[in-house]
DSSP file (Angstrom, degrees, kcal/mol; ACC not computed):
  #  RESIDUE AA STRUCTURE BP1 BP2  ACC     N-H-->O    O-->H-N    N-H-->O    O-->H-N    TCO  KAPPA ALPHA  PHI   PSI    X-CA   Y-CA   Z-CA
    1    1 A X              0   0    0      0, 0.0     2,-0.4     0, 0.0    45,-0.2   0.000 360.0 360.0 360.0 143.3    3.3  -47.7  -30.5
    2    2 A X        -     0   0    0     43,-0.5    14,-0.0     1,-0.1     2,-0.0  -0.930 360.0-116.6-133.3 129.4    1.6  -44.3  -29.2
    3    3 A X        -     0   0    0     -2,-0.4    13,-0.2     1,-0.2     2,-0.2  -0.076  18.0-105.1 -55.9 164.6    1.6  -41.3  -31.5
    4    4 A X        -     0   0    0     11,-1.6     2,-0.4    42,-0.1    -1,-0.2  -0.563  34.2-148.4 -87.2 165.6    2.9  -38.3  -31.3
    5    5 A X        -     0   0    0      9,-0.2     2,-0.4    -2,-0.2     9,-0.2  -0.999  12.5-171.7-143.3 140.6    0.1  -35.5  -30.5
    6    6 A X  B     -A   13   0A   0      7,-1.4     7,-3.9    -2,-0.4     2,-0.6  -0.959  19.3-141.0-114.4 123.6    0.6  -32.0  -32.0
    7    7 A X        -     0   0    0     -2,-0.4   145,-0.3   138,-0.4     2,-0.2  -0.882  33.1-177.8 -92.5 125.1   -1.7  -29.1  -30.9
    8    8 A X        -     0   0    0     -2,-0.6   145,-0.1     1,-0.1   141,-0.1  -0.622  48.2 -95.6-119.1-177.6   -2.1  -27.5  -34.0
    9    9 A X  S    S+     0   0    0    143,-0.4     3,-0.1     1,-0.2   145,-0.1   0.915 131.0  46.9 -70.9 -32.7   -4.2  -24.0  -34.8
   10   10 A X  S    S-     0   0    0      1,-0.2    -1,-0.2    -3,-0.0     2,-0.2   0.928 127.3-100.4 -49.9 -51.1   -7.2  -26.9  -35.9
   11   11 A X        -     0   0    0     -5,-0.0    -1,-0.2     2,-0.0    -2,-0.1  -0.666  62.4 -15.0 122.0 171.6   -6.6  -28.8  -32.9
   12   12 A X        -     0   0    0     -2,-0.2     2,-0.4    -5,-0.1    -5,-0.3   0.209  55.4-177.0 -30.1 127.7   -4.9  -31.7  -31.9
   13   13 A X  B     -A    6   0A   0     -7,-3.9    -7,-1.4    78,-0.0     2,-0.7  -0.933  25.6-133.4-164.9 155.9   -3.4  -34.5  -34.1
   14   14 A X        -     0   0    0     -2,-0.4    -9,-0.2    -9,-0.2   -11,-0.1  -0.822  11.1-160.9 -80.4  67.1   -1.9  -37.6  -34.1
   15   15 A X        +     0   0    0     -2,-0.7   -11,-1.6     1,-0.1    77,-0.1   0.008  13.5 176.6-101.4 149.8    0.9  -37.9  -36.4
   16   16 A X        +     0   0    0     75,-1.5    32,-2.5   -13,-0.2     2,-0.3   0.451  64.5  49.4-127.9 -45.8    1.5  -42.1  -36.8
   17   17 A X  E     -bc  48  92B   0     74,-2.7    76,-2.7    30,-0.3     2,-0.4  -0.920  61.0-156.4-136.8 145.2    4.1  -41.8  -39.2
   18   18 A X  E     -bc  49  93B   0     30,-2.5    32,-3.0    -2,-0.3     2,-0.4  -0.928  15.3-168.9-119.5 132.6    7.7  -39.9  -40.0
   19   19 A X  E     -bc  50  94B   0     74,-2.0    76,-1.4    -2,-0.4     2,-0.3  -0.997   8.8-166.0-128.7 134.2    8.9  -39.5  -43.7
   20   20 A X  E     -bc  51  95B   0     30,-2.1    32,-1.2    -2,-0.4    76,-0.2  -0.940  22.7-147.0-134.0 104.9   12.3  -38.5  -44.2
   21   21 A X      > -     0   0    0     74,-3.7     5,-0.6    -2,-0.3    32,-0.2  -0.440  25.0-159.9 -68.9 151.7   14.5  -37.0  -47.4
   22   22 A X  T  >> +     0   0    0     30,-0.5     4,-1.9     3,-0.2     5,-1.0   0.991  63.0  71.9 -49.0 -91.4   18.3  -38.4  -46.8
   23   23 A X  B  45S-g   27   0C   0      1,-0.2     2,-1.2     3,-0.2    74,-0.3  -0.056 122.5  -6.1 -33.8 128.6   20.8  -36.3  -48.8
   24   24 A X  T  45S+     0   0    0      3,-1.3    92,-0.3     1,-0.2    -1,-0.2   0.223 133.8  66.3  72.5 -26.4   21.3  -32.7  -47.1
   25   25 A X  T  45S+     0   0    0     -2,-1.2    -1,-0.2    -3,-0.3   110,-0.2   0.833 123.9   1.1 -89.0 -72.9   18.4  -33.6  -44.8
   26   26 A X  T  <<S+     0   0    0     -4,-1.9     7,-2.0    -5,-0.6     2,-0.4   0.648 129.7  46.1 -90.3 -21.0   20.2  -36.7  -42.6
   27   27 A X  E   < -gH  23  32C   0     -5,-1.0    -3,-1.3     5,-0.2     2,-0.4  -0.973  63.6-141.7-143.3 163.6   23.5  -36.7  -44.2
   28   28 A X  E >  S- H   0  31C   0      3,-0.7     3,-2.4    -2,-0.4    -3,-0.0  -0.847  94.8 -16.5 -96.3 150.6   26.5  -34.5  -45.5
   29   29 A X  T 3  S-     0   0    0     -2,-0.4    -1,-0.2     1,-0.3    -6,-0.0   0.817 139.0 -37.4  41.6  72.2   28.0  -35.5  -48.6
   30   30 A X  T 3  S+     0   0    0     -3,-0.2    -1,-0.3     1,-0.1     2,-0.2   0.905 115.2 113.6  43.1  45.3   26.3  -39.3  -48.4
   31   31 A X  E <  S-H   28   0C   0     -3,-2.4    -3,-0.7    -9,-0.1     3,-0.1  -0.433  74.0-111.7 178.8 135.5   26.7  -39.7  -44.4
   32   32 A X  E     -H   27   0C   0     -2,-0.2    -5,-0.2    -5,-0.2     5,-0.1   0.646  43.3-122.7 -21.9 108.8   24.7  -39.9  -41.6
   33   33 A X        -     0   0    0     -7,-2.0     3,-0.2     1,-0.1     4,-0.2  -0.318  34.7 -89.7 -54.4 149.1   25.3  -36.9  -39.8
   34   34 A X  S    S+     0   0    0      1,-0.2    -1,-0.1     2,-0.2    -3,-0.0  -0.065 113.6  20.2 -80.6 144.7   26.7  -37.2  -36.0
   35   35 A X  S  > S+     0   0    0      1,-0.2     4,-0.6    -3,-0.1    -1,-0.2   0.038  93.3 102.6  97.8 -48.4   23.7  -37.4  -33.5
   36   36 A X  H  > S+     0   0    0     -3,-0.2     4,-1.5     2,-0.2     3,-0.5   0.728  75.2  57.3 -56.6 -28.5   21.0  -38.5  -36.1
   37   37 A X  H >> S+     0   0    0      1,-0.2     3,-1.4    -4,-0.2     4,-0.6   0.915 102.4  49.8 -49.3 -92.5   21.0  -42.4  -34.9
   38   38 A X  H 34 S+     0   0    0      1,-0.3    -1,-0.2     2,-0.2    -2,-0.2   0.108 110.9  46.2 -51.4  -6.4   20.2  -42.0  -31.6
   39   39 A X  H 3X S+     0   0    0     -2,-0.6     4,-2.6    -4,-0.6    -1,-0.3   0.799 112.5  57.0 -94.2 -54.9   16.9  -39.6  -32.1
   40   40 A X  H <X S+     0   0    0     -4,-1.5     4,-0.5    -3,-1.4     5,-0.2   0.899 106.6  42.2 -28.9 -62.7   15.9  -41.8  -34.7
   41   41 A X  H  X S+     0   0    0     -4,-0.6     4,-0.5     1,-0.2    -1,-0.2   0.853 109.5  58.4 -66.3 -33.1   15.8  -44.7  -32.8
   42   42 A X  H  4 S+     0   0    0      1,-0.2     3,-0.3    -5,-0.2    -1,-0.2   0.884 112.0  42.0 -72.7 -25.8   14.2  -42.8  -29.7
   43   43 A X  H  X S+     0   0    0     -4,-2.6     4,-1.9     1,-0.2     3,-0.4   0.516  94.1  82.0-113.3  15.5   10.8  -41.7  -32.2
   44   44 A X  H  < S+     0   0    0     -4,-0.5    -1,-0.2    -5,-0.2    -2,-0.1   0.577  88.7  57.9 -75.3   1.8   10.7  -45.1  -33.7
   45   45 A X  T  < S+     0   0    0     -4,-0.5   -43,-0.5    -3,-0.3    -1,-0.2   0.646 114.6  32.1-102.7  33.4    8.9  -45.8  -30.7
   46   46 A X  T  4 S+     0   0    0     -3,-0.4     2,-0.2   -45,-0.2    -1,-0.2   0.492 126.6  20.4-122.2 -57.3    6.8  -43.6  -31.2
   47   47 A X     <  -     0   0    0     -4,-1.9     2,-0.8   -44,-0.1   -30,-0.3  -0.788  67.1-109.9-122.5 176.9    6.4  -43.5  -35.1
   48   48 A X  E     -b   17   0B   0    -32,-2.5   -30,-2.5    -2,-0.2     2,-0.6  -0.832  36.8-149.0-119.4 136.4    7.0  -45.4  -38.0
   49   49 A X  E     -b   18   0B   0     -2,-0.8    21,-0.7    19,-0.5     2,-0.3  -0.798  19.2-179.8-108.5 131.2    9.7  -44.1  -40.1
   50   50 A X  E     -bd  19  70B   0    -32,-3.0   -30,-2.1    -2,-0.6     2,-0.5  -0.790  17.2-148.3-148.7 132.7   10.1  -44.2  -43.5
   51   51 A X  E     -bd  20  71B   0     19,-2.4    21,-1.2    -2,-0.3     2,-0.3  -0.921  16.2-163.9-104.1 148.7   13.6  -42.4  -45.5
   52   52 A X  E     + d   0  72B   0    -32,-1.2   -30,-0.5    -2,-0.5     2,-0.4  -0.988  23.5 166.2-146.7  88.3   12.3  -41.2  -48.9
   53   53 A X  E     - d   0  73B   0     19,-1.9    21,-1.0    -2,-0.3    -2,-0.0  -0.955  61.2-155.6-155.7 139.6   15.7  -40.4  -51.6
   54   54 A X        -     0   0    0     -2,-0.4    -1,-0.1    19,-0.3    19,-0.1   0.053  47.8-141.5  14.6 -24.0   16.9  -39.9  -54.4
   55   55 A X    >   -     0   0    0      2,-0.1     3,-4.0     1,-0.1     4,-0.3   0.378  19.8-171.8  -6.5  48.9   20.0  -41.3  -52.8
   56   56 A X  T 3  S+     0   0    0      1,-0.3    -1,-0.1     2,-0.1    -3,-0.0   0.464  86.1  34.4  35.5 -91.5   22.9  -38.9  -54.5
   57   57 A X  T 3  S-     0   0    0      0, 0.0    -1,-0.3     0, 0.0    -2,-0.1   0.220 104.9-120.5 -64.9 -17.6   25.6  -40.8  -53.2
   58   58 A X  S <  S+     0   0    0     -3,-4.0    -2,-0.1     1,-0.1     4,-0.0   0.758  83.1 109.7  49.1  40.6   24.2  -44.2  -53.3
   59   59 A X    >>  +     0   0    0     -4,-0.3     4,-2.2     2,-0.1     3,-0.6   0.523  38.4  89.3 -86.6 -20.1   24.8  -44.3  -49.3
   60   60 A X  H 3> S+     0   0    0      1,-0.3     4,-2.1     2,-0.2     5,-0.2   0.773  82.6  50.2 -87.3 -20.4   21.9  -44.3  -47.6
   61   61 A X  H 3> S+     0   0    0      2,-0.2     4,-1.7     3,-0.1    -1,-0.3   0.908 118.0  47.5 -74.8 -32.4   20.8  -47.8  -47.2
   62   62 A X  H <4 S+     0   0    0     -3,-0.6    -2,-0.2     2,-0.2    -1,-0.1   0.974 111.3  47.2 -71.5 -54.3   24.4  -48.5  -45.9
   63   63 A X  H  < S+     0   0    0     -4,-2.2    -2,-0.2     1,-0.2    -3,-0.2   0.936 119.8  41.9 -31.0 -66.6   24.5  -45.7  -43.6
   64   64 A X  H >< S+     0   0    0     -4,-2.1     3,-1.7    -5,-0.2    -2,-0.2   0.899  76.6 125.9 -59.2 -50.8   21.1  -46.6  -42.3
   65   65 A X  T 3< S+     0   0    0     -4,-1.7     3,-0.1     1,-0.3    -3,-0.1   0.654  77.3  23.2  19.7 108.6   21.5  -50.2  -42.2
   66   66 A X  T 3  S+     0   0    0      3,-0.1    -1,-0.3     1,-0.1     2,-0.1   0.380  94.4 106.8 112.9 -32.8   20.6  -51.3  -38.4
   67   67 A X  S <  S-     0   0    0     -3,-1.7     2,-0.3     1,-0.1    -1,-0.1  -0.112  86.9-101.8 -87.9-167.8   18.2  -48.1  -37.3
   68   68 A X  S    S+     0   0    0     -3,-0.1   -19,-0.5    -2,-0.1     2,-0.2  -0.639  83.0 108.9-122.3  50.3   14.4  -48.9  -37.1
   69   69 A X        -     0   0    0     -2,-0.3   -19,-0.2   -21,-0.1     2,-0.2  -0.901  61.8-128.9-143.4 167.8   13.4  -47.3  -40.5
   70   70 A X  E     -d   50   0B   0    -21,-0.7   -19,-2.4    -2,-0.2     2,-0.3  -0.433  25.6-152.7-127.8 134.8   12.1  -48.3  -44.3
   71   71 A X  E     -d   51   0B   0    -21,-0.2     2,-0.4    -2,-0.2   -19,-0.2  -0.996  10.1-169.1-134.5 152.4   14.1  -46.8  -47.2
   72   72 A X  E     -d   52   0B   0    -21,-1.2   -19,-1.9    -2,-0.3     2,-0.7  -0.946  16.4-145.2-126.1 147.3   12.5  -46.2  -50.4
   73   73 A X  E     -d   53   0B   0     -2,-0.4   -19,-0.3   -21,-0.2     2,-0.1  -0.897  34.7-172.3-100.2 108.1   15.0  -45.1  -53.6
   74   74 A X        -     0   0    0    -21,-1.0     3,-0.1    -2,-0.7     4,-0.0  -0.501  32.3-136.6-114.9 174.6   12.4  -42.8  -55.3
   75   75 A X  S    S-     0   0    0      1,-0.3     2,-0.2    -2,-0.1    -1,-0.1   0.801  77.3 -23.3 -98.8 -26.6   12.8  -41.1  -58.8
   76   76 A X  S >> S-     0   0    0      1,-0.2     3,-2.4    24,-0.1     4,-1.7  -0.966  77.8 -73.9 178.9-153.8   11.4  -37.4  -57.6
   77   77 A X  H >> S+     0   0    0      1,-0.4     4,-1.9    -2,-0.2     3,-0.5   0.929 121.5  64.0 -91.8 -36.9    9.4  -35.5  -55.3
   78   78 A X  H 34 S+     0   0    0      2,-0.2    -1,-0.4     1,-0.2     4,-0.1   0.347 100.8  52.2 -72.9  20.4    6.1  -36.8  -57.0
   79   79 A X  H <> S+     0   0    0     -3,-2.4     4,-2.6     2,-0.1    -1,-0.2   0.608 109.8  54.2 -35.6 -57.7    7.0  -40.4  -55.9
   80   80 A X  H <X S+     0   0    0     -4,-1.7     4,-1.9    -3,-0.5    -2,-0.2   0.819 108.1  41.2 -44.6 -40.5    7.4  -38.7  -52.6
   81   81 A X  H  X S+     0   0    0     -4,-1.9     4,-2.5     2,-0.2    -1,-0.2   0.787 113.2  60.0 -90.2 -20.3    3.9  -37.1  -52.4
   82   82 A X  H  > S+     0   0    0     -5,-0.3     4,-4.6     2,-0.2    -1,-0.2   0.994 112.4  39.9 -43.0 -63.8    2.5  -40.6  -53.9
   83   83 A X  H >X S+     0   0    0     -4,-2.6     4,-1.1     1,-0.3     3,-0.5   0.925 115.2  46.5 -43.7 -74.7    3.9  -42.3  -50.9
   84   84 A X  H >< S+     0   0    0     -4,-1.9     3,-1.2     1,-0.2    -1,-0.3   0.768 105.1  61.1  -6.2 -64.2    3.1  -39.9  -48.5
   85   85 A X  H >X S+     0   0    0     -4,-2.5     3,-2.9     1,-0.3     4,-1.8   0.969 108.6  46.5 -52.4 -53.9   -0.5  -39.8  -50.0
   86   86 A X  H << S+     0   0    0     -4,-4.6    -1,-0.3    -3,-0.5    -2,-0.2   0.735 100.0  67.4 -68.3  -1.0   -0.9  -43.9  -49.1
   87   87 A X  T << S-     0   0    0     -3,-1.2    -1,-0.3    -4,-1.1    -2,-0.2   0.574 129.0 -91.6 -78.3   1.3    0.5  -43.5  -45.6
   88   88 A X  T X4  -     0   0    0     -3,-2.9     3,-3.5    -4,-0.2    21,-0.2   0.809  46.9-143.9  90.0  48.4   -2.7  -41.4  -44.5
   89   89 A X  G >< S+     0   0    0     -4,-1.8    20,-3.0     1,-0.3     3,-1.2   0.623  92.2  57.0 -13.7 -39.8   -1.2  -37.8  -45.4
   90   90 A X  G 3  S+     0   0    0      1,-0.3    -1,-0.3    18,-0.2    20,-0.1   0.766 104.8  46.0 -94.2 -11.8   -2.6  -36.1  -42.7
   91   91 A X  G <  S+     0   0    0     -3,-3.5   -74,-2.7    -4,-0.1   -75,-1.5  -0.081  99.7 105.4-113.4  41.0   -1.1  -38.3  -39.6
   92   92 A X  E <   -c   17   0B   0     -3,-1.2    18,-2.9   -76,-0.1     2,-0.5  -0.919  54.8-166.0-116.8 133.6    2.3  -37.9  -41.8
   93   93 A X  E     -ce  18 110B   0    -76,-2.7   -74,-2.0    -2,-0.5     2,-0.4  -0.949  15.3-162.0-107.3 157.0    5.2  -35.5  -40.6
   94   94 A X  E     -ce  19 111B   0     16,-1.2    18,-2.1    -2,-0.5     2,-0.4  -0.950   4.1-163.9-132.6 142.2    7.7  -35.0  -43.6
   95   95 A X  E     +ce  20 112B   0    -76,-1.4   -74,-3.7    -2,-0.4     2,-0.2  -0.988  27.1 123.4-125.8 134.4   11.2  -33.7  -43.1
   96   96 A X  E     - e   0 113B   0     16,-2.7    18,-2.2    -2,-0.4   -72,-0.1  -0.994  44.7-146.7-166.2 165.6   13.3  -32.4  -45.8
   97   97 A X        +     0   0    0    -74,-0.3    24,-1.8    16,-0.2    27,-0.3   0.667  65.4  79.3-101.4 -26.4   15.5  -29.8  -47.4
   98   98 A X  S >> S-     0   0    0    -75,-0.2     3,-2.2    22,-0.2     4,-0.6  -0.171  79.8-103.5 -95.9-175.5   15.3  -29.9  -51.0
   99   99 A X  G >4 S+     0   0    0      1,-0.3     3,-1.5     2,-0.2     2,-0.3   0.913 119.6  53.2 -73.5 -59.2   13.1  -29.1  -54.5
  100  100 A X  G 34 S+     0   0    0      1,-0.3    -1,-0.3     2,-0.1   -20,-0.2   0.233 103.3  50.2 -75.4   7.9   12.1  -32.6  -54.6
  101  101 A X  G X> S+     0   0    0     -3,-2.2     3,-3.0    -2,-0.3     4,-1.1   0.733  85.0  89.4 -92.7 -30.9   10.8  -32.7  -51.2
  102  102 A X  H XX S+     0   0    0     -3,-1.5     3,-1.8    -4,-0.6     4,-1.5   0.834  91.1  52.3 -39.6 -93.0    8.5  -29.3  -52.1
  103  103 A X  H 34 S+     0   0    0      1,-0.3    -1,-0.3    -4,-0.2     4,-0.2   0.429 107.2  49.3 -32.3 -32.7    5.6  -32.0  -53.3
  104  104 A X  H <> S+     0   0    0     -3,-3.0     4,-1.8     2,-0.2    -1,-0.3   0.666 109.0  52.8 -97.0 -29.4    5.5  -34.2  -50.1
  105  105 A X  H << S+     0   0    0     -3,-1.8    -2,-0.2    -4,-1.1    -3,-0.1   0.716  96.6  64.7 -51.4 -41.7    5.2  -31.3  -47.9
  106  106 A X  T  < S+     0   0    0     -4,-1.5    -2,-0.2    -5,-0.2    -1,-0.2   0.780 116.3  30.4 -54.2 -37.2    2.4  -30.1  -49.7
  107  107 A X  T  4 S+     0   0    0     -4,-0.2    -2,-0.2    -3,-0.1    -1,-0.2   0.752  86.2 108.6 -86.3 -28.6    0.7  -33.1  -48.5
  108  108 A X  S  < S-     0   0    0     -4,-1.8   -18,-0.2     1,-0.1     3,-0.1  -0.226  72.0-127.7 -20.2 114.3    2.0  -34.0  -45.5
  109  109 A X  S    S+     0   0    0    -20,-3.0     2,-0.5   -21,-0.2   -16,-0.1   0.981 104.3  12.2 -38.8 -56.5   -0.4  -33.5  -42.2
  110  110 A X  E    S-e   93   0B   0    -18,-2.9   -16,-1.2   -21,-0.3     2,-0.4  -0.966  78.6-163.3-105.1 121.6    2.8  -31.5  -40.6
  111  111 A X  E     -e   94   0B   0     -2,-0.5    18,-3.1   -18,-0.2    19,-1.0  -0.921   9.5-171.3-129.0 132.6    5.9  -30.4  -42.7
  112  112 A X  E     -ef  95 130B   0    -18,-2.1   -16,-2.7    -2,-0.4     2,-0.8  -0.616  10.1-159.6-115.6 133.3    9.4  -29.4  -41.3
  113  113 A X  E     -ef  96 131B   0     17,-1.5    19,-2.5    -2,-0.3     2,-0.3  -0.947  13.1-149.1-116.4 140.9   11.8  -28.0  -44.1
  114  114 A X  E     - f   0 132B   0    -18,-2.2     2,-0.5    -2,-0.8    19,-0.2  -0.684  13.9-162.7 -81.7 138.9   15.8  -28.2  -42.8
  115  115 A X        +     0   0    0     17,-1.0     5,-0.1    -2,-0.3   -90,-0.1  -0.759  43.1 150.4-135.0  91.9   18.3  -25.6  -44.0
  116  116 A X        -     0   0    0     -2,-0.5     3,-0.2     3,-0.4     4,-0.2   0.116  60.0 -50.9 -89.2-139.6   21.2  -28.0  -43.0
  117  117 A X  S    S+     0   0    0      1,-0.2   -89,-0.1   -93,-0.1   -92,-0.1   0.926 138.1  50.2 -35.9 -90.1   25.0  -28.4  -44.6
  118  118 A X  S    S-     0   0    0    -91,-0.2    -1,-0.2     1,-0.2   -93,-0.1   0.253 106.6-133.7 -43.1 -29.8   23.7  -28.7  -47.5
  119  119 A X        -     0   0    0    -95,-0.2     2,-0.5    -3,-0.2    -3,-0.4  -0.040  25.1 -90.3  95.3 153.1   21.4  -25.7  -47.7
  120  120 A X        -     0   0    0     -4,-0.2   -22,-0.2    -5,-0.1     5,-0.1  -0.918  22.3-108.4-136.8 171.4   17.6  -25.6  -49.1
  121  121 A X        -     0   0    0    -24,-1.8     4,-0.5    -2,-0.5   -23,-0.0  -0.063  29.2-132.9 -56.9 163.8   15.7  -25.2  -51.8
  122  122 A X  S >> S+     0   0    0      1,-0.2     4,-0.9     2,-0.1     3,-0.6   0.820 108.1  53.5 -92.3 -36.5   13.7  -21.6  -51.6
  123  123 A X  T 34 S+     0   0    0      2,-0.2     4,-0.3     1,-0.2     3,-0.3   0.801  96.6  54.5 -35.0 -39.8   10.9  -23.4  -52.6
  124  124 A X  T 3> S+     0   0    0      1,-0.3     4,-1.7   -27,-0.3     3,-0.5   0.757 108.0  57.5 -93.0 -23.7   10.7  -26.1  -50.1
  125  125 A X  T <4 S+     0   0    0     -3,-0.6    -1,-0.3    -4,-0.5    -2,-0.2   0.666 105.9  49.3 -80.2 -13.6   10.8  -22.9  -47.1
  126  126 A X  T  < S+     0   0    0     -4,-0.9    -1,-0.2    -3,-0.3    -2,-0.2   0.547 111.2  51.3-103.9  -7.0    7.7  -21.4  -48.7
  127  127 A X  T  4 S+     0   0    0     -3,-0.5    -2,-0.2    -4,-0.3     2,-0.2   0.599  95.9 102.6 -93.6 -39.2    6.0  -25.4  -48.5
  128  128 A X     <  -     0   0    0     -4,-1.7   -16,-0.2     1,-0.1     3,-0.1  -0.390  60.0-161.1 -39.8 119.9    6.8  -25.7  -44.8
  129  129 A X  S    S+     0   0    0    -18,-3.1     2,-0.3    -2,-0.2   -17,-0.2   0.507  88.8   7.4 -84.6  -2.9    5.0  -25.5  -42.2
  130  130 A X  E    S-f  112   0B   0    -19,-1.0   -17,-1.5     2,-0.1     2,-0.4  -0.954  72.6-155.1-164.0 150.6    8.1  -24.9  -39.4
  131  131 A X  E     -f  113   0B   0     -2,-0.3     2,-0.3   -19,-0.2   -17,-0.2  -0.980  13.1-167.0-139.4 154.9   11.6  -24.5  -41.0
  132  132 A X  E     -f  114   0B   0    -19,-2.5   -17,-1.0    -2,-0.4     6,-0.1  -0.980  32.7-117.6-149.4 129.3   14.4  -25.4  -38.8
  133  133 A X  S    S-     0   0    0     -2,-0.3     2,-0.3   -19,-0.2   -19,-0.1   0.758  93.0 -12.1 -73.1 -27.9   18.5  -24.8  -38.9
  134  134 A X  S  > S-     0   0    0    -20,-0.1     4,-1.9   -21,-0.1     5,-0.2  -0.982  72.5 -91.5-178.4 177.5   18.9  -28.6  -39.1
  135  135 A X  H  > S+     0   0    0     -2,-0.3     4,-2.4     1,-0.2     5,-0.3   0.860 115.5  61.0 -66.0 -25.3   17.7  -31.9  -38.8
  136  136 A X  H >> S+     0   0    0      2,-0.3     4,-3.6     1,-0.3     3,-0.6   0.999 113.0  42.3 -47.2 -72.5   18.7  -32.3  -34.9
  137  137 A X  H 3> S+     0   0    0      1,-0.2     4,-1.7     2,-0.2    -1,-0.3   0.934 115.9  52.0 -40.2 -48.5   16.2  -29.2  -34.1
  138  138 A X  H 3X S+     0   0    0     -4,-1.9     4,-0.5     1,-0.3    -2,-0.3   0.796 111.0  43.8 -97.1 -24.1   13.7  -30.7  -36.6
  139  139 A X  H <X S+     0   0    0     -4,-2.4     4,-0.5    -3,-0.6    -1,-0.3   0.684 108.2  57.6 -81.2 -20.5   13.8  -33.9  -35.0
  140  140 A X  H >X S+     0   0    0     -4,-3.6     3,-2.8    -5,-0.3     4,-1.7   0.984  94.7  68.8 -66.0 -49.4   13.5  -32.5  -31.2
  141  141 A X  H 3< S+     0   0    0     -4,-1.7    -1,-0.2     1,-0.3    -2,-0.2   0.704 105.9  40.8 -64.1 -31.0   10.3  -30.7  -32.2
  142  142 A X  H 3< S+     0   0    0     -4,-0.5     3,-0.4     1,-0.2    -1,-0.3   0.722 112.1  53.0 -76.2 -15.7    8.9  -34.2  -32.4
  143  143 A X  H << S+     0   0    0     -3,-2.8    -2,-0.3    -4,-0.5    -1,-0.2   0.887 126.1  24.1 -71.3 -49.3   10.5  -35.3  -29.5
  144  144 A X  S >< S+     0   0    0     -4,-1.7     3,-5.5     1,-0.1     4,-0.5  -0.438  71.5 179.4-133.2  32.2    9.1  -32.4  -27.6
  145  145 A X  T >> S+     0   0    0     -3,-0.4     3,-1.0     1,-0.3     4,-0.5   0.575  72.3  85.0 -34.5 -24.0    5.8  -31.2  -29.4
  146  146 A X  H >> S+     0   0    0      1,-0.2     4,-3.5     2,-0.2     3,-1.6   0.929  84.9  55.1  -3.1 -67.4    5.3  -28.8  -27.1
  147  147 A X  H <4 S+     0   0    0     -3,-5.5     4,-0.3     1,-0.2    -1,-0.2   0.420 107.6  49.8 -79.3  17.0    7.8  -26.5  -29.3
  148  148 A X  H <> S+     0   0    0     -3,-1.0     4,-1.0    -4,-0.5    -1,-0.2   0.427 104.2  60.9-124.0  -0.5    5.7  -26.9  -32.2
  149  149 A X  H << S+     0   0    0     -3,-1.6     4,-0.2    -4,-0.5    -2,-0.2   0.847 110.1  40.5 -50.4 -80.2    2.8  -25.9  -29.9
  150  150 A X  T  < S+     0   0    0     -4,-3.5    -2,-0.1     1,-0.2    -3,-0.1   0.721 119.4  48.0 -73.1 -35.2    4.4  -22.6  -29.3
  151  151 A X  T  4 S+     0   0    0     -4,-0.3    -1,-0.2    -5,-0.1    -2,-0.1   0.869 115.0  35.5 -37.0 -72.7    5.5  -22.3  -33.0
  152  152 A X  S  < S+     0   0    0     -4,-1.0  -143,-0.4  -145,-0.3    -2,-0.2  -0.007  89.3 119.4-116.0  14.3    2.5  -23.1  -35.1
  153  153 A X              0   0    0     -4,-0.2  -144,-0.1     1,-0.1    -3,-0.0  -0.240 360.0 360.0 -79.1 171.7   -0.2  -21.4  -32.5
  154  154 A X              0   0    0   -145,-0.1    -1,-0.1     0, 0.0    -2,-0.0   0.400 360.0 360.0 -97.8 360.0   -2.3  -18.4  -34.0
C-alpha cells in the first residue's frame, strides 16, 4: 500500500491512514450516501481506513458491511482524538462534520471538515484545515492531492 503524498506549506507528507466520522459525514439519516462506496474502496488502496461514530442510527456497521474499512463505536470526540493520537496523528487525514469530530481534527496531520446534508458544526469549520460542501469533494481531494496542493499553498 503506497501513501498518499500532500505538498503541504511545510512540505511534503505522507498520509498512511484515513479516519472517518459516519453520521452527516458518510450518511443521511443512518445511510450510506450514493457514490461513497466506490471512492472508499478506490483509497483503501492507498490508505487504511478507519470510520470513527457515535453511530446515531445504529447503522453504520450494516451500511458498511463489505467495504475495506474498521469501524469503531466511540462515546465522543475525545475517543476520537485518542484514536487518532495511536495511529501516528500526523500521517492521519480525519474527515468529519460535527462538534465531536472538532477534537480529532485538532490532531490529525490533515483535516477536512464536510458541510453535507446534515450540516456542520461552527466549530468543526474553524478546526479544519480544508472545508468542503460534502464528503464526495472531500474524498476527491485525496484522490487527487493535487487540489489540496492548490488549496492549502501559502
Amino acid at each position: 500500500m503506497s501513501p498518499v503524498w500532500v505538498e503541504l506549506p511545510g512540505g511534503p507528507l505522507a498520509f498512511t491512514d484515513l479516519v472517518l466520522d459516519y453520521t452527516g459525514t458518510l450518511s443521511l439519516d443512518g445511510g450510506l450516501l450514493p457514490e461513497v462506496e466506490e471512492r472508499l474502496r478506490r483509497l483503501a488502496e492507498h490508505l487504511r481506513i478507519t470510520v470513527l461514530t457515535a453511530d446515531t442510527f445504529g447503522t453504520a456497521s450494516a451500511q458498511l458491511q463489505g467495504l475495506p474499512v474498521s469501524v469503531g463505536v466511540i462515546r465522543d470526540g475525545r475517543e476520537k482524538a485518542r484514536i487518532v493520537e495511536s495511529m501516528r496523528a500526523a500521517t492521519v487525514v480525519a474527515i468529519g462534520n460535527g462538534r465531536n469530530d472538532v477534537p480529532m481534527m485538532k490532531v490529525a496531520g490533515l483535516s477536512v471538515a464536510v458541510v453535507g446534508p446534515e450540516g456542520a458544526a461552527g466549530s468543526l469549520l474553524a478546526a479544519a484545515d480544508v472545508v468542503t460542501r460534502d464528503i464526495l469533494d472531500a474524498l476527491d481531494l485525496l484522490a487527487n492531492p493535487l487540489r489540496l496542493k492548490a488549496t492549502l499553498r501559502d
